[in-house]
N, C-alpha and C positions, 0 to 999 in steps of 0.2 A: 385305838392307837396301833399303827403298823410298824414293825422294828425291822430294819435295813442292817445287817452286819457284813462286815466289810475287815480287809486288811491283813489275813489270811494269808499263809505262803509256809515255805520251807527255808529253814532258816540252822545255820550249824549250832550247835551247844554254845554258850556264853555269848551268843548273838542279842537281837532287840526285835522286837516288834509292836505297831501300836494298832490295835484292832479300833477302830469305830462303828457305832451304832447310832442312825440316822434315824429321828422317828418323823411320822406325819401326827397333821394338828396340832391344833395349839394351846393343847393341855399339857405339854411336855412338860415343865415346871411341876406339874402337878404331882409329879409322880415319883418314887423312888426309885432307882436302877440300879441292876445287880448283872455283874457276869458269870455265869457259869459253867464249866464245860464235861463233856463226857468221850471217856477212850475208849478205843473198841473194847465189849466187853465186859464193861464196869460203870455202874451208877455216875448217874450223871453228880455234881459236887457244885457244893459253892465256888466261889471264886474273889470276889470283891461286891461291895455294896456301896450305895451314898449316897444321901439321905438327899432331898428336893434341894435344900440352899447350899450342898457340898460340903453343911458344917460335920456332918455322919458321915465317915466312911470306914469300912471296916475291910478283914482279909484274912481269908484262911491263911494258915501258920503256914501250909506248905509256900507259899507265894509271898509271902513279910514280908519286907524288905526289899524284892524285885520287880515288883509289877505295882501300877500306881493307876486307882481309877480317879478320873476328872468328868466333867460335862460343862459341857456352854448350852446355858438355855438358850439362849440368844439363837443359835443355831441346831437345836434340837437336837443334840449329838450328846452320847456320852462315849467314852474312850475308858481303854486298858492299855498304859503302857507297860508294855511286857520287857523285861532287864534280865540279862544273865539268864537266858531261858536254856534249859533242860530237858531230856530226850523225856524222862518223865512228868513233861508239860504240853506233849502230843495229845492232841484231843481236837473234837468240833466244839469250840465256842460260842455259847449263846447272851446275847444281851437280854434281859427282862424289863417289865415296866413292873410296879406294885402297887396300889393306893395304900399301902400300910407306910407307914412313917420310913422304915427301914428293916429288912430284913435275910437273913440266912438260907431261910428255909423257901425252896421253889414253890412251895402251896402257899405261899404269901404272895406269889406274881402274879399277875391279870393276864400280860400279853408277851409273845415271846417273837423274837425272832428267828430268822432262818439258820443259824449257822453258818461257821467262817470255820474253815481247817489248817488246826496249823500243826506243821510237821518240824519238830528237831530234831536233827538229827548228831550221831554221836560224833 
């Protein structure tokens, strides 16, 4: 599986943003998807997860409530929409794939993608 991340930019504080992750093949379904990100300097982090049929989805506490992961198999995408984003939500964001059912932890992802960078600023 190849991950295409996308949607990237600079954006002022209490702005939106919706990053997409495009994968190849037609295992997409198969797979669980998580997005991740890391700031300069610091451990890359969870971010959101969700599970193969969308009924799992989970989110670091920092992020509840503002960011919202979806996917369309149909189209091999999974999405973050990012809400009321904050200067302490600067980071390169990764999408992942996992064959584990659903998961937190990056050692549970198989394939990752490139990174998308997104900049808030205050």
């Amino acid at each position: 599986v190849q991950l295409q991340a996308s949607g990237g930019g600079l954006v002022q504080a209490g702005g939106s943003l919706r990053l997409s992750c495009a994968a190849s093949g037609r295992t997409f379904s198969m797979y669980a998807m998580g997005w991740f990100r890391q700031a300069p300097g610091k451990e890359r982090e969870f971010v959101a997860a969700i599970s193969r049929s969308s009924i799992g989805r989970y989110y670091a506490d920092s992020v509840k409530g503002r960011f919202t992961i979806s996917r369309d198999n149909a189209k091999n995408t999974v999405y973050l929409q990012m809400n009321s984003l904050k200067p302490e939500d600067t980071a390169v964001y990764y999408c992942a794939a996992g064959r584990s059912p659903v998961a937190i932890s990056p050692d549970e992802y198989d394939y990752w993608g490139q990174g998308t960078l997104v900049t808030v600023s205050s």
